[in-house]
Each structure stands twice: as C-alpha cells, then as structure tokens.
C-alpha positions, -999 to +999 in steps of 0.1 A: -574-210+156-540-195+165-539-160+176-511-143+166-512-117+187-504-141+212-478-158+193-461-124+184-462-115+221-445-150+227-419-142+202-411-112+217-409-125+255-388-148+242-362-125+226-366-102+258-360-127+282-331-137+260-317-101+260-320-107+298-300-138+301-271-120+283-274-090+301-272-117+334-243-131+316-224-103+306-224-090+340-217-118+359-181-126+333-176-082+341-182-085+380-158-120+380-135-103+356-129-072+382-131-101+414-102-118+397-085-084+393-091-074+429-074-106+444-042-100+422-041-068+435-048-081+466-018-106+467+001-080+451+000-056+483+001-081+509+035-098+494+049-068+489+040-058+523+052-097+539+088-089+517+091-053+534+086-065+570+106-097+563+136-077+549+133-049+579+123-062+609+147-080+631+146-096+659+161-094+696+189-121+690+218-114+662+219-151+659+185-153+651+190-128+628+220-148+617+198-176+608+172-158+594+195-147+568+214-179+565+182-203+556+170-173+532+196-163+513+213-193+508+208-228+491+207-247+519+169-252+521+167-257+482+197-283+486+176-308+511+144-303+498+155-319+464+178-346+480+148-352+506+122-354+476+141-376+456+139-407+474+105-421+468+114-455+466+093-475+491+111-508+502+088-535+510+086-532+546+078-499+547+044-485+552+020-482+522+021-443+530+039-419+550+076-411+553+095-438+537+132-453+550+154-439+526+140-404+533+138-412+574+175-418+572+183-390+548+169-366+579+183-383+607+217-383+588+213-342+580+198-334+619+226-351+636+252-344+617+243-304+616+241-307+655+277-320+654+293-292+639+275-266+656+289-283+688+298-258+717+334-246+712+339-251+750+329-288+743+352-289+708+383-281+736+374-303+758+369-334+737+406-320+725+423-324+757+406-354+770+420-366+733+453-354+740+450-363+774+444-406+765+473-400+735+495-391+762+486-422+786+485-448+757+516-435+747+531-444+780+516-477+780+526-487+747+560-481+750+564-495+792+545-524+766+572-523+742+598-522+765+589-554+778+581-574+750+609-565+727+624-596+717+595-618+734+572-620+697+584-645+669+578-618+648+608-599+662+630-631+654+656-621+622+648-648+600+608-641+609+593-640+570+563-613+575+539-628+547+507-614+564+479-596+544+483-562+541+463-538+557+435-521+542+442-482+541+413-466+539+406-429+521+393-397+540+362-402+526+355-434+533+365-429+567+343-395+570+309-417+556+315-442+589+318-413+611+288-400+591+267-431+595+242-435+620+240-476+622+204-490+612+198-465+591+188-467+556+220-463+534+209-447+506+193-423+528+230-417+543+244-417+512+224-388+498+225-370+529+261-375+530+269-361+495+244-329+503+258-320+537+292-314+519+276-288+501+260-271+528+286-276+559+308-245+551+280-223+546+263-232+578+297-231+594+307-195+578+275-181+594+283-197+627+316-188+631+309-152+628+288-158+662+311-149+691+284-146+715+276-177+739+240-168+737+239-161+703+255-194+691+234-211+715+203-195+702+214-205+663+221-238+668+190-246+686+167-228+664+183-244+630+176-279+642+140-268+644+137-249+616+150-279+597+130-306+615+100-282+605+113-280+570+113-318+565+080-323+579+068-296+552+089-316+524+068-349+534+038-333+538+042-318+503+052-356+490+017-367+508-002-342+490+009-356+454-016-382+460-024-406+429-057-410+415-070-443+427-072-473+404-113-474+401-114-437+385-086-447+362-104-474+346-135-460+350-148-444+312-163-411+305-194-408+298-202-390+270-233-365+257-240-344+231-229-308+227-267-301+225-280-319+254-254-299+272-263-266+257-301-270+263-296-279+300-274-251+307-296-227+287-329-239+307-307-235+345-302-201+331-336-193+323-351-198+355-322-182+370-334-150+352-370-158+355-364-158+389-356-121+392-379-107+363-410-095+365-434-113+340-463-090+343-444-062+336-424-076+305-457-084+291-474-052+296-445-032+283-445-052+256-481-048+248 
C-alpha cells in the first residue's frame, strides 16, 4: 500500500529541489550578467587609456612622429587594405592557399614604388646631373653625327617620299604605368596598385617633404616600408582567416530531436548539478 506520507514528502522534495535549480539558475544569468558588464567596462578603460597614451606620447624621432601621424590620420592604410583585399582571384598556378599573384604583385608594385619617391634628395640631384651630364655628351655626339652624315641618307634626297608608319605617341600615363611596372609581375596586381598609389603619393609626399632633417627622413622612409610590409602581411593573414567551411559539413544534414528530449536532458544535467551541492538529509528533515 502506498504511503503518502512518503509520496507527499516526495512531492515536496521535488518542488524544493526545483526551487533550488532556479535559485542556481537565476544566479548564474545575475553573476554572467555583471561578468559581461565588467568586461565592457573593462575594454572601456583600457581603450580609452591605449587612445590617451597613443594621442600623447611621442617618440624621440619627429619623423617617426611624422609617420605616426601620417599612417593614422590619413587614408592611406584604408586605401591598400581594400585594393589589397580585393583581388582574390586565384589563377591556376597559384597555390591552393596563401597569398595569391594578383595580390603579390599589388605589394611589390606599392613597396617599390613608395621607396622611389622617398628617395634621398642628395640621390634625386645626383641622378639630375648625371642626367644632364649624358644630355650634354649625346648632344655632342649627335650633332658631330649629324654633321657628318648630312646628305649621306636617301632620306635626305629632295624627291625622298617619307611614306613610313608613324610613330606611336604615347600618353603620360601610359608612359608612367611602364615606369610603374615591375616586369613578371602580375598585371592586374600592377594595375590596381597603380591606380591606388595615385591616391596616396601626395599625401605620403606632403608629410615627407616637411622633413628637413637627414636623420629624420631617413628614419621615415625606412620605418614606412616596414610598417607597410607589416600591414600587408596583417591584410593576408586576415584573408586566411576567412576560411570556408569544408565541403563534408556542407552536405552533411542536421540531425534533428525533439524540443522535449532536449528539455529533459538539460533538466536532468541540472539536477545533479544541484544535487551535487544540496544536502539531502537536511532537505528532508526540514521538510518533515
């Protein structure tokens, strides 16, 4: 025969072990609630604190300091990171992951070209007179040239009908791109990198130009490369971590259970989570 004092004591362990679980509950959700407050605050303070020190310390080098304020308060990072990310075509020789050829070329276009124009005035002047220098002396030769062979080439002749092709004049820009162009490189590479280092040569050049100090110009020049090198190895490794899912958990189907199954397993790992803290004996007693 049933006792129901027994069930009735049953009953009501039931309902206080319940009371228990959502006591659990309800202070677990509070002490994740405040957590997850506490690490906002958190990363509240310490950016503020990174954006105070970035804006106020400075370091022992104006050009440094230069640069420091070039690359963050202009668009030149914001500029190659979108022409950089944009090539992800992957031609067929290149490797299944991993920089590809268009975006290879696109920094080896940008890194060289950067280093030209940040070239040492001293060796801007002189590249200018060694220039001026060969002008002279082929100037000389072509006319001593001239002077002897005036009259020598049928061409000179009178009646000489010139019906040859005409030569191809070429634009500005077409001849800036060749002096652009590193040879073996990927094209569209150079021809994005092309296109985006007009919008960023004057401001790099602005900055530069205000540098009158050997050292200091020195110190900027060598220190952009590397920041930018750095930069495009951040850009890839960002493009690496956009990883697609493979193929096997794309087809693979969800398996699916009932809300109830799901409700009565999580509802038993709960119980003898509680369980596990309470004192039976003592419920029971109390209770009686």
């Amino acid at each position: 025969m049933i006792d129901r004092k027994e069930v009735a004591t049953e009953i009501q362990l039931r309902e206080s072990i319940r009371k228990a679980i959502g006591i659990v509950k309800a202070r677990r959700a509070t002490q994740n609630q405040q957590e997850a407050q506490l690490r906002i605050m958190l990363r509240s303070l310490i950016s503020e604190s990174q954006t105070a020190v970035s804006t106020t310390a400075k370091h022992a080098s104006t050009g440094i300091n230069t640069l420091e304020d070039l690359l963050r308060n202009s668009n030149i990072l914001s500029v190659l990171e979108t022409g950089y990310k944009s090539l992800t075509t992957r031609a067929k020789d290149d490797a299944p992951t991993g920089v590809t050829k268009q975006r290879k070329s696109f920094r080896n276009h940008t890194l060289v070209a950067v280093e030209k124009i940040l070239a040492p005035e001293e060796s801007r002047k002189e590249a200018g007179e060694d220039i001026e220098s060969t002008e002279s002396t082929e100037d000389f030769d072509i006319s001593e040239d001239i002077s002897l062979e005036i009259g020598d080439r049928p061409e000179d002749d009178p009646d000489f009908i010139d019906v040859g092709a005409e030569e191809t004049v070429k634009s500005d820009g077409e001849i800036e791109k060749e002096q652009f162009t590193i040879s073996g490189e990927d094209m569209t590479g150079r021809n994005k990198a092309f296109t985006d280092f007009q919008t960023i040569e004057k401001v790099i050049l602005r900055a530069f130009d205000d540098l009158d100090n050997p050292e200091d110009r020195n110190l900027f020049s060598e220190y952009l490369i590397k920041n930018l090198s750095l930069y495009f190895d951040k850009y890839e490794s960002d493009l690496a971590d956009d990883v697609e899912p493979p193929e096997a958990a794309l087809d693979a189907e969800p398996t699916l259970s009932t809300g109830e199954a799901e409700d009565e397993e999580i509802a038993n790992i709960e119980l003898q989570e509680v369980i596990k803290h309470l004192n039976i004996e003592d419920i029971i007693a109390n209770l009686l």
